[in-house]
matplotlib code that plots the C-alpha trace (Angstrom):
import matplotlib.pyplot as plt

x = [-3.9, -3.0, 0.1, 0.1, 2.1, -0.1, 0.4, -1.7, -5.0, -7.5, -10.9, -14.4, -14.3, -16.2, -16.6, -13.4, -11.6, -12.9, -10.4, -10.8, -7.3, -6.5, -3.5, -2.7, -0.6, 1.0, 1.9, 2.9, 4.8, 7.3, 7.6, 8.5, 10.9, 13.1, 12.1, 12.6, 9.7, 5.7, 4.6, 2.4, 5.0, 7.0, 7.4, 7.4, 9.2, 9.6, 13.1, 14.1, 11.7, 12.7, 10.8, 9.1, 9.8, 8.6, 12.0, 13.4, 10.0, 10.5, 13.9, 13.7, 10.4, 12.5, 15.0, 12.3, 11.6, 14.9, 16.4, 13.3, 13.2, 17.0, 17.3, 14.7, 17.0, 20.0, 18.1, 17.4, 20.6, 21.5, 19.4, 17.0, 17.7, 15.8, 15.9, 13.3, 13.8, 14.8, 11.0, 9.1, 10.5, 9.7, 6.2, 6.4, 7.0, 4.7, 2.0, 2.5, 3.0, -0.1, -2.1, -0.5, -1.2, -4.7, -6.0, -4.5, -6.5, -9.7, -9.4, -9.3, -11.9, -15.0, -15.8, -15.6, -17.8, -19.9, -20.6, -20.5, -21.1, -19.1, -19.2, -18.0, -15.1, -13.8, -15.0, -14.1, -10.7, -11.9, -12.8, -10.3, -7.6, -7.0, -3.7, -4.0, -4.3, -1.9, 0.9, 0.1, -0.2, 2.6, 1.1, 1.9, -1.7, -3.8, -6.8, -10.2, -11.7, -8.7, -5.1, -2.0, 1.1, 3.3, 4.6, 1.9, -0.1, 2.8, 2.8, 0.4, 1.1, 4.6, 4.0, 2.0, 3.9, 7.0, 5.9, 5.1, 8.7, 9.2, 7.1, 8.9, 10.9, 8.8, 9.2, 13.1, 12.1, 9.8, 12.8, 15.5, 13.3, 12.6, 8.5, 6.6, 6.4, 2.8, 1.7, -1.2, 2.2, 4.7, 2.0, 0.2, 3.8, 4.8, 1.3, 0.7, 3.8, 3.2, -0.8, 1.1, 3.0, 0.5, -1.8, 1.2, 0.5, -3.1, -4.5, -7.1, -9.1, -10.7, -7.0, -8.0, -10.4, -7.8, -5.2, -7.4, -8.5, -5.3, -3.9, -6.4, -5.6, -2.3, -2.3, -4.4, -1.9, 1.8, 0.1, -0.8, 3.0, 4.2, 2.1, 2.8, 7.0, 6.4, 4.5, 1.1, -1.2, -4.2, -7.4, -8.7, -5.5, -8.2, -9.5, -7.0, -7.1, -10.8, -10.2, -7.5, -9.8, -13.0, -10.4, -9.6, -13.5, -14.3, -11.5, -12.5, -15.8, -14.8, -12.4, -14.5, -17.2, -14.9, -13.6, -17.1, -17.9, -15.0, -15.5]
y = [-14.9, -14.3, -15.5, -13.1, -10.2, -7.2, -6.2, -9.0, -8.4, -11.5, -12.1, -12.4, -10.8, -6.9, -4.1, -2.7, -5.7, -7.6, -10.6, -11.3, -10.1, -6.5, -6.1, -2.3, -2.4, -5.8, -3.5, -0.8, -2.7, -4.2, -0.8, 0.9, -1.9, -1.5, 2.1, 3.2, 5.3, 5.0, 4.6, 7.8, 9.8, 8.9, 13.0, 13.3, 16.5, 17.7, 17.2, 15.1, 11.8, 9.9, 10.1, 13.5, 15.5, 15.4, 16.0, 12.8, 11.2, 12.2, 10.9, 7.3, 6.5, 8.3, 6.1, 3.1, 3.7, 4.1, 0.9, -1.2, -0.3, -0.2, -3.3, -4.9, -3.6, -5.1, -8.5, -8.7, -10.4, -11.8, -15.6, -15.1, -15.6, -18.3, -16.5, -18.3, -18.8, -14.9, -14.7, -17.2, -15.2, -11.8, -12.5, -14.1, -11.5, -8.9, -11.3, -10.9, -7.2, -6.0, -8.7, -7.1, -3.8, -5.0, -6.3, -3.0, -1.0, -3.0, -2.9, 0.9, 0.8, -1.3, 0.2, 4.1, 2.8, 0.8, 3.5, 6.6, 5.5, 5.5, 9.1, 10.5, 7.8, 9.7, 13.2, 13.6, 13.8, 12.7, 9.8, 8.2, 10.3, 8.9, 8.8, 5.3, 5.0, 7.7, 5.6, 3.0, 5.3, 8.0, 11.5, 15.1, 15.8, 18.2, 16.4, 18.0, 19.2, 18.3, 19.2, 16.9, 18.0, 17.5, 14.9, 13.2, 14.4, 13.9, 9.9, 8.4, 7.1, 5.5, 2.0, 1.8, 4.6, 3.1, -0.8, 1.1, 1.0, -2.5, -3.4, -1.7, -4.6, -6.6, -5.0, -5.8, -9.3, -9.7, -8.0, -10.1, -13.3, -12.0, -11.6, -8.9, -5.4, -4.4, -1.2, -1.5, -3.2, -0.3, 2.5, 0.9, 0.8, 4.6, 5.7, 4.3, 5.2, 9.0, 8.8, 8.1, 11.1, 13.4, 12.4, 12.6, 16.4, 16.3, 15.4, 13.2, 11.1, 9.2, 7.9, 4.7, 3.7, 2.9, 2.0, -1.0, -2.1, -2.4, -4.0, -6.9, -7.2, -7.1, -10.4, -11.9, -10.7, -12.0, -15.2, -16.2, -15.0, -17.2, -20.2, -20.0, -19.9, -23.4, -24.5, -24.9, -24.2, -21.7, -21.7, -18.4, -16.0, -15.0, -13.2, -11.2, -8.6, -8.7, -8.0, -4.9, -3.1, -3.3, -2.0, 1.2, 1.9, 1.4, 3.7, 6.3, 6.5, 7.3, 10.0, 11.8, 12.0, 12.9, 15.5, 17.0, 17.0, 18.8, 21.5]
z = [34.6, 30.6, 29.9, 26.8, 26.6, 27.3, 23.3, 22.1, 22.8, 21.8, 22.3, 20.4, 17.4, 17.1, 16.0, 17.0, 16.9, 13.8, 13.5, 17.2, 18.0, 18.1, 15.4, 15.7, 19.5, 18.1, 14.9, 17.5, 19.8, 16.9, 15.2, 18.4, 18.9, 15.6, 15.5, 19.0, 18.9, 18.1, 14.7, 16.0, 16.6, 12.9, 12.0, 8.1, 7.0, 3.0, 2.3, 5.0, 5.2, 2.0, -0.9, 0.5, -2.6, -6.4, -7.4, -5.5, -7.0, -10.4, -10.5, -9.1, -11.3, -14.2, -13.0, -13.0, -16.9, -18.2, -15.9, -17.0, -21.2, -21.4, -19.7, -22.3, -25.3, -23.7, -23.2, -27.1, -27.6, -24.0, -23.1, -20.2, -16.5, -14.7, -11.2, -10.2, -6.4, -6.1, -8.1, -5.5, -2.3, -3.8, -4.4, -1.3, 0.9, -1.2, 0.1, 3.5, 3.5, 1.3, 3.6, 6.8, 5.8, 4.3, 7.7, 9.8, 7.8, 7.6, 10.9, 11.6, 8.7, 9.0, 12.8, 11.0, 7.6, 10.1, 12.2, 10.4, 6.5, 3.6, 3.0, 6.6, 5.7, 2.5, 2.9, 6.7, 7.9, 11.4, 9.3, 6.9, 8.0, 11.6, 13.3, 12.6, 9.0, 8.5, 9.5, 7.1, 4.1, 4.5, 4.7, 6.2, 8.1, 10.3, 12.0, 12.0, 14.9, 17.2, 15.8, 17.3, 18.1, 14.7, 15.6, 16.0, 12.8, 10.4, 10.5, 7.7, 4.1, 5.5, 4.7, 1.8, 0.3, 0.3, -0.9, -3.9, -5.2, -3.4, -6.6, -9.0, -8.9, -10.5, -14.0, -13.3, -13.2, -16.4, -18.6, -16.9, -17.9, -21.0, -20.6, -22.3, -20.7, -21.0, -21.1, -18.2, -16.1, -16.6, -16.6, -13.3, -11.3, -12.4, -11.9, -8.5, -6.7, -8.2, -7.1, -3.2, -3.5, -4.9, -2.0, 0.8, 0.1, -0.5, 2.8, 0.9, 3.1, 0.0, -0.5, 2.1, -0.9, -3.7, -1.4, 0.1, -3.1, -4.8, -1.7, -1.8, -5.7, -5.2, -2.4, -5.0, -7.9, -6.0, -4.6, -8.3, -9.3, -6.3, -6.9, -11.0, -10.1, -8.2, -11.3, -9.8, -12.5, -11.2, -12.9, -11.9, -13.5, -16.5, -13.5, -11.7, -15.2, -14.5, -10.5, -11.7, -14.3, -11.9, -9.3, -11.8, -12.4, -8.5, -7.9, -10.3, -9.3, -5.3, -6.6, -8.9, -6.2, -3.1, -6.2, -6.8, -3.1, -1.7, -4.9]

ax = plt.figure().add_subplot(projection="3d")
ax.plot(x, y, z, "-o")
ax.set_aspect("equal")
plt.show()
């Protein structure tokens, strides 16, 4: 007899269960927990779920730009902050949530691309728009053939979506320590969390392509941050810029096709 709980499910890995233990019901299990009820059952309504709106978008990454390039100006004159323990525990814990979410969605991912290609994956709602991968993006939805109740449909985008302004703080950081605010940094942050939103209405089931990508990126990305603020010295950083503009082209290239596609 297993003495695991019935939640963790572990075995060979598969297909279906690529890392040899099954993550989503242990995702499931702990989110019902806290929650009270399924991550599949989260219902997302305009004006209610957080964040749902452009207005209430438009304000906090407004919000964003004036916090982050008035807080530069009033740092001209003021000595830098250390804050490098607050630093370590924020890249920290971006670590383990991009790599969470990472490995949930590879997970709903590789048996879809495996079986039913690449295009099916972005082109098909019945492909990268399951009930599963909803919840970890944040997104209103209707599945194709079958259409869920609401409350089932309405659950994707959550937790991506919402990391995004997680990393606005890192911007607070660089200004509070006095480091240069580059354009690609400030531009990325605003850009990315707005992307989320536009596809939250979009119903676009390319999104899982730039999402994955800029999650791996961004484990690679905060583990350098995390290793550089204990002062280990990391000989690859030259190539994390490379990793972020091949992630931009690669991104590019899936959205103009899914674009030319669906038109």
């Amino acid at each position: 007899m297993s003495v695991l709980p019935k939640w963790i499910e572990v075995g060979a890995p598969s297909l279906d269960r690529p890392f040899g233990i099954h993550l989503w019901p242990i995702f499931e299990h702990f989110f019902t927990m806290i929650k009270g009820y399924r991550p599949q059952d989260f219902d997302f309504v305009t004006a209610k779920t957080p964040m749902s709106t452009l207005r209430e978008t438009s304000i906090t990454l407004v919000f964003y730009y004036v916090v982050i390039f008035g807080g530069r100006e009033l740092m001209r004159s003021r000595p830098a902050f250390s804050l490098n323990g607050l630093f370590k525990i924020h890249n920290f814990y971006l670590v383990l949530i991009s790599g969470g979410l990472l490995a949930l969605m590879l997970e709903q991912l590789i048996p879809e691309v495996v079986r039913n290609g690449v295009f099916h994956a972005i082109c098909a709602h019945s492909g990268g728009w399951t009930r599963q991968l909803v919840v970890l993006y944040y997104v209103c939805l209707h599945f194709s053939p079958a259409k869920p109740s609401k409350s089932q449909a309405n659950s994707l985008y959550k937790l991506n979506y919402l990391t995004k302004y997680l990393e606005l703080i890192d911007t607070v950081f660089l200004f509070l320590k006095k480091k240069p605010l580059t354009f690609l940094h400030t531009y990325h942050h605003g850009a990315t969390a707005l992307l989320c939103f536009t596809q939250l209405h979009g119903h676009t089931s390319v999104s899982w392509v730039p999402i994955t990508l800029n999650l791996m990126v961004h484990v690679v990305m905060y583990w350098y941050y995390f290793q550089a603020a204990r002062g280990i010295k990391i000989w690859w950083k030259k190539y994390i810029t490379i990793l972020q503009i091949s992630q931009f082209v690669i991104d590019l290239g899936f959205i103009y096709f899914a674009s030319y596609t669906y038109l």
